[in-house]
VEXMAR-285140 format. One record per residue: z, y, x negated of N, C-alpha, C in turn. Coordinates in pm, whole numbers, padded with zeros to 5 digits, always signed. Example, Ala and Ser with C-alpha at 12.3 -4.5 7.8 and 13.67 -1.06 7.14 Angstrom:
+00780-00569-01319+00780-00450-01230+00780-00330-01320/+00708-00225-01285+00714-00106-01367+00787+00003-01290/
END
This chain:
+06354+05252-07080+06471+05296-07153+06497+05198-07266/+06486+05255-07384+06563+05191-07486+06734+05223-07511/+06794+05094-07575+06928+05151-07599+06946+05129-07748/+06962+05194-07836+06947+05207-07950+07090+05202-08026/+07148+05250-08163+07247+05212-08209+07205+05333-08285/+07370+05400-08328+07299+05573-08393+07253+05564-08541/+07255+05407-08594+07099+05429-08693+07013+05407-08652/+06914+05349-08569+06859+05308-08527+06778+05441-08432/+06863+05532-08374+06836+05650-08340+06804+05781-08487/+06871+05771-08567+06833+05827-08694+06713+05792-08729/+06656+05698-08768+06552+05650-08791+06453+05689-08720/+06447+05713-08560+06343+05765-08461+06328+05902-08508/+06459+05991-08520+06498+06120-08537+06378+06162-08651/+06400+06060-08758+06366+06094-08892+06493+06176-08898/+06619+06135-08945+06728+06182-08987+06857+06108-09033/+06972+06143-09122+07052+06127-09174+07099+06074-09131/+07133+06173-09031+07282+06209-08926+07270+06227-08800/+07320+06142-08708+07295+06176-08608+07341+06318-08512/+07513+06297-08580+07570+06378-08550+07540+06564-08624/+07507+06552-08701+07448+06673-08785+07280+06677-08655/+07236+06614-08674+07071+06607-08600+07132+06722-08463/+07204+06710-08393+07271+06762-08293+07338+06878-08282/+07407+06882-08387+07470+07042-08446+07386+07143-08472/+07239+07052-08576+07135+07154-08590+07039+07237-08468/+07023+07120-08390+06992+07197-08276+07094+07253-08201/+07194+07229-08177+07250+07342-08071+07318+07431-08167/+07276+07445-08272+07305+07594-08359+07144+07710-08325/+07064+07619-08351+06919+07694-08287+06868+07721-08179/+06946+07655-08070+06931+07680-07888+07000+07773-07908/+06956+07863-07765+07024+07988-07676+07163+07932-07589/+07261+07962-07589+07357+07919-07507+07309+07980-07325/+07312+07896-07249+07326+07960-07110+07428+07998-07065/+07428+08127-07011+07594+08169-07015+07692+08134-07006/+07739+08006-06991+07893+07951-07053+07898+07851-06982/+08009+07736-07001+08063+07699-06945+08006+07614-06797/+07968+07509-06742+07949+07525-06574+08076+07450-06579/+08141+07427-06474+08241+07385-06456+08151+07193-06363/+08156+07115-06415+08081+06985-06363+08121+06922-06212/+08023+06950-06095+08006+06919-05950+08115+06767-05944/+08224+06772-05840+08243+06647-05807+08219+06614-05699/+08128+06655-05606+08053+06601-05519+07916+06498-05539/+07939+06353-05471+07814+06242-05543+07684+06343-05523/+07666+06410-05409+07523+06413-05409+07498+06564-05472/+07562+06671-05519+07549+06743-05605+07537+06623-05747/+07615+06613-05782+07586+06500-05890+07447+06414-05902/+07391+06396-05799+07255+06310-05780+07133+06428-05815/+07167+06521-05745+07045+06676-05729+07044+06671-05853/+07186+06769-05946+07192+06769-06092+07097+06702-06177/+07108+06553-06175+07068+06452-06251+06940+06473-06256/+06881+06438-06092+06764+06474-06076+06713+06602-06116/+06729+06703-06092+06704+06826-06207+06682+06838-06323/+06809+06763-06396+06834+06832-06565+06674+06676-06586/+06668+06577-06511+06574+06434-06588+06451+06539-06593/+06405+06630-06441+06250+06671-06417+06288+06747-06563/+06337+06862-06528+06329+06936-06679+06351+06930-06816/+06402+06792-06837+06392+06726-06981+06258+06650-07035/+06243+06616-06927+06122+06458-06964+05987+06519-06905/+05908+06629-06975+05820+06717-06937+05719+06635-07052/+05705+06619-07141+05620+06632-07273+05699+06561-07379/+05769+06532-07336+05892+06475-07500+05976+06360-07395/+06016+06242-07523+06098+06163-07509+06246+06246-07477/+06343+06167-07416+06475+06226-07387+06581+06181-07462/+06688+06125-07527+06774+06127-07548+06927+06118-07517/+06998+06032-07471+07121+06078-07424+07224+05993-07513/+07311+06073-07610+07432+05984-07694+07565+06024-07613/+07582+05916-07561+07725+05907-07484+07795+05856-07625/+07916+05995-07621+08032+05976-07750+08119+05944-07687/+08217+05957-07576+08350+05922-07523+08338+05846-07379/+08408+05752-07387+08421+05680-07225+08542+05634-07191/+08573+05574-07104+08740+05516-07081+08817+05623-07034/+08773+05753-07032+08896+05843-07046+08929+05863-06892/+08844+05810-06798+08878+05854-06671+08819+05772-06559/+08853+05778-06427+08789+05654-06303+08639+05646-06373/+08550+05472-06361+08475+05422-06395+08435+05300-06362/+08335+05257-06337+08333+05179-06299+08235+05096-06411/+08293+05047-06511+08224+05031-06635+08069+04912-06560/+08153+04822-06512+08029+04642-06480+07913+04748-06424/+07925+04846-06379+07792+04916-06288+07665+04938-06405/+07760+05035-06515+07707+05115-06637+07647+04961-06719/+07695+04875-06754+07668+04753-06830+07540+04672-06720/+07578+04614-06600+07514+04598-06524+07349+04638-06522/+07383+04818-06545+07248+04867-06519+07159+04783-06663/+07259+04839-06779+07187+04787-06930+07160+04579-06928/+07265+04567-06887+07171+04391-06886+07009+04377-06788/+07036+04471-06699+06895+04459-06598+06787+04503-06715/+06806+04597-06818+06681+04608-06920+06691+04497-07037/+06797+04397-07049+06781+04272-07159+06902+04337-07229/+06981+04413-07228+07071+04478-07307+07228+04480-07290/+07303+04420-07353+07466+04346-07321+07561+04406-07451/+07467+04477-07540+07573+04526-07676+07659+04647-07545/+07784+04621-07593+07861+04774-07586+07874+04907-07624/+07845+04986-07527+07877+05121-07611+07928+05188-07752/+08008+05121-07779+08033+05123-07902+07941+05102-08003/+07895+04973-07999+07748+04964-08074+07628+05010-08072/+07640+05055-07949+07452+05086-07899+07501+05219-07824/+07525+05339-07875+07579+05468-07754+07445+05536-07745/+07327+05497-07767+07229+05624-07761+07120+05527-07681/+07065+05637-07578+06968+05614-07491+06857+05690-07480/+06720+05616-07516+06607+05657-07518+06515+05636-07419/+06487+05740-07378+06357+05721-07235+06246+05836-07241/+06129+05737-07229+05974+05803-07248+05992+05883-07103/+05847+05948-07118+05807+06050-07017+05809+05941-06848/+05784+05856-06897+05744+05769-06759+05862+05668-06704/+05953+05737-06743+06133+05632-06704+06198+05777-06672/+06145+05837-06546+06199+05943-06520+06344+05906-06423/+06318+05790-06398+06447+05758-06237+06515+05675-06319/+06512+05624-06462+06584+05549-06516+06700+05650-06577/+06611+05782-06628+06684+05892-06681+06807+05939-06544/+06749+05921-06408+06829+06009-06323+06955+05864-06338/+06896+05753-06284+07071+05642-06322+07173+05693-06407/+07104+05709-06513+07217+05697-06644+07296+05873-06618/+07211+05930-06594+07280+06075-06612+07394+06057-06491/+07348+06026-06384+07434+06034-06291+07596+05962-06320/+07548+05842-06379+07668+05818-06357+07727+05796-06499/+07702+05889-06632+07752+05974-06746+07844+06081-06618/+07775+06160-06520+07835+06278-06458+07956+06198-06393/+07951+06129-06291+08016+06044-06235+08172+05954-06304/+08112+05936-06432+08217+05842-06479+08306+05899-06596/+08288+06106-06594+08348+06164-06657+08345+06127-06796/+08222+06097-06824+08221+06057-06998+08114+06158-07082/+08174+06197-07210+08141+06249-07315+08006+06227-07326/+07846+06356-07335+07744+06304-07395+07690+06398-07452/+07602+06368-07487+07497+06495-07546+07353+06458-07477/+07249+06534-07423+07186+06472-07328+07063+06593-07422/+06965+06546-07443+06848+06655-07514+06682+06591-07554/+06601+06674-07542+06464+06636-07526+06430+06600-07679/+06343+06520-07698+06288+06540-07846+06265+06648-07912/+06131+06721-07802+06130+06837-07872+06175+06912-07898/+06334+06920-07840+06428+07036-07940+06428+07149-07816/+06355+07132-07707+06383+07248-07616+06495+07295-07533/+06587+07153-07519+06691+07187-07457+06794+07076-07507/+06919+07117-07505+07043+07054-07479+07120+07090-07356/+07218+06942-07353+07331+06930-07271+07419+06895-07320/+07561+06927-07290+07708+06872-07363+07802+06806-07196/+07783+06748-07212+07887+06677-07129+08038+06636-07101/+08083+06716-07117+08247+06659-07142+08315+06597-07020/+08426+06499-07048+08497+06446-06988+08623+06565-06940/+08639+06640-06972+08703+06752-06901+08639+06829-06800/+08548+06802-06726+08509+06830-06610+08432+06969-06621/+08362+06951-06763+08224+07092-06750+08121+07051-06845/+08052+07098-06836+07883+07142-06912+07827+07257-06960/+07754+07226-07069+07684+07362-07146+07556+07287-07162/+07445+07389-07152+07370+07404-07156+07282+07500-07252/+07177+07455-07318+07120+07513-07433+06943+07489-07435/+06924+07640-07451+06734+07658-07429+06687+07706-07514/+06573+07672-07570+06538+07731-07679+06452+07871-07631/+06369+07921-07545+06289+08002-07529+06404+08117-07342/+06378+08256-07375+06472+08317-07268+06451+08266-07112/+06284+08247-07133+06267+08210-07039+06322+08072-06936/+06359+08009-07053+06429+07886-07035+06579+07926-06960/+06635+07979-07048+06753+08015-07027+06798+08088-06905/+06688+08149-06835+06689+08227-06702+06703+08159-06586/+06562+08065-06631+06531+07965-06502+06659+07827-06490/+06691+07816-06588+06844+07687-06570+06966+07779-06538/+06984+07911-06562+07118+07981-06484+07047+07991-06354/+06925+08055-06301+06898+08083-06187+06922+07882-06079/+06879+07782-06172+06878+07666-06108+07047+07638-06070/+07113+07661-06132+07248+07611-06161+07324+07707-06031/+07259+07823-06065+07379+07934-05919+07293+07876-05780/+07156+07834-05803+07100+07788-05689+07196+07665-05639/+07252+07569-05731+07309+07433-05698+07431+07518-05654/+07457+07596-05677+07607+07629-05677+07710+07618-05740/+07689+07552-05862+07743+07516-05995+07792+07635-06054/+07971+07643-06038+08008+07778-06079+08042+07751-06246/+08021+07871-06303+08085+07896-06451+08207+07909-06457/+08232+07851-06559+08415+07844-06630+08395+08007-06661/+08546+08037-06791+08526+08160-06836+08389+08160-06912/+08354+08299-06898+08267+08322-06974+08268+08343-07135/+08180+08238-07228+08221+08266-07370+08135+08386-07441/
END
């Protein structure tokens, strides 16, 4: 896992903007039908993680820009903790974007989990542009596929977890 800084992530991108880099793709993903409303059970939360890491980190680097934190129970020394164990002590603020190759698959499941866990803001997405995640601190998730087939097999995974949908948009 790298922890990067969102120029520093631009630069990988080959892009401007980070925040535009992000808009563009989830203007070009398929929405999965709406809304999940986000598991507060730990070990639904653990499955999840473990899920969305297998099906991100297939062929492409991953991505995760945590935008909001603080807003709710946390246990920040855990989240920092984990980043000094890789040489890394900047704060979120400075460094919000996290990069992990194909072969930091359980490093990917840490961080997601406890992004899910610590009710904070992210955007979670593969290099290659095949999928997004939105993370909000209001207690749901969207999900975004580029191909139908995609889009079938992550609603069919999600009613499998039991992960119910908000309203439908």
């Amino acid at each position: 896992m790298k922890v990067l800084t969102s120029v520093d992530a631009n630069r990988l991108l080959e892009s401007d903007d980070f925040d535009s880099f992000i808009s563009r793709l989830a203007a070009r993903l398929v929405f999965v039908e709406g809304a999940y409303a986000k598991p507060t059970s730990a070990g639904l939360l653990i499955a999840l993680s473990k899920l969305f890491a297998y099906r991100l980190v297939q062929d492409a680097p991953v991505c995760i820009y945590v935008t909001a934190w603080g807003i709710a129970a946390e246990i920040p020394d855990l989240f920092y903790g984990y980043r000094r164990s890789i040489g890394d002590s900047r704060p979120l603020i400075e460094a919000p974007v996290h990069w992990f190759e194909q072969n930091e698959e359980e490093a990917l499941v840490s961080v997601l989990f406890m992004i899910f866990a610590f009710c904070w803001d992210a955007w979670i997405f593969d290099i290659s542009g095949r999928t997004l995640i939105k993370v909000s601190h209001d207690g749901w998730l969207e999900i975004r596929a580029n191909e139908q087939e995609a889009v079938r097999d992550i609603a069919f995974d999600m009613h499998e977890y039991g992960v119910p949908l908000l309203n439908h948009k």
